[in-house]
N, C-alpha and C positions, 0 to 999 in steps of 0.2 A: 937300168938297174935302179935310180933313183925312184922312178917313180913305182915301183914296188913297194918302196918302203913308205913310202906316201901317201895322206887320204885314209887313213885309217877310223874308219867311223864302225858303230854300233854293231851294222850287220856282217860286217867284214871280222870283225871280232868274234864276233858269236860264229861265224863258220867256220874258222881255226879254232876254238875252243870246240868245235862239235867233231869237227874230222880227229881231233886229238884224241878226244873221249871214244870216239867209234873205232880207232883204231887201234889203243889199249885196251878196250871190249874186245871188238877179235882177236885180239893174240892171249889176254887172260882166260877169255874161254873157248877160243880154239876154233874159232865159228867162223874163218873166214873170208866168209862172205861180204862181213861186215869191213873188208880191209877195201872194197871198193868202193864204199861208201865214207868211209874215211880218207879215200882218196879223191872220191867227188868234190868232196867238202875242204881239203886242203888246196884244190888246186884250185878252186873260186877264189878261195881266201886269199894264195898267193896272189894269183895275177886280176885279182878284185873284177872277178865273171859274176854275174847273177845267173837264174836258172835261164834266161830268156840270153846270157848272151851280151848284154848290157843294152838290149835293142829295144825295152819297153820302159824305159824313162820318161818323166812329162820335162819341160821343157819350162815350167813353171808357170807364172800365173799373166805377166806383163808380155808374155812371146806377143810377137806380130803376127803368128801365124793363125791364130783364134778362129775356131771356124766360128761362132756366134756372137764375136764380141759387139758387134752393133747389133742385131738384132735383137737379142735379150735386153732389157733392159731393169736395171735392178729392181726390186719390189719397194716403195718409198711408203709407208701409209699413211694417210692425210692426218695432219695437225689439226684439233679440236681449237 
């Protein structure tokens, strides 16, 4: 339960505020459809799901896992 209430960043905010909105939409105009879609969007928000599931995260930038990190080598340009 803790960590529900936890980690509350930008996007997690914006899709509680959208399922809110979508949800008051279908019941002020009777459309709804739109109560599933308020319902998509609050149950991300609760248990902090993206549309992928939370399975298409990068891993950042210092991972060891890097497929090109020696290969690539930065672009440096020569000093006059």
């Amino acid at each position: 339960m803790n960590t529900l209430l936890k980690n509350w960043d930008f996007a997690r905010i914006f899709r509680l505020v959208a399922g809110i909105i979508a949800g008051v939409y279908a019941i002020t105009s009777e459309e709804y459809i739109f109560l599933l879609l308020a319902a998509l969007f609050l149950f991300q928000a609760i248990l902090n799901l993206s549309c992928c599931g939370s399975g298409c995260s990068s891993s950042g930038r210092n991972a060891p896992d890097q497929v090109y990190k020696d290969v690539i080598k930065p672009y440096k340009p020569k000093q006059k």
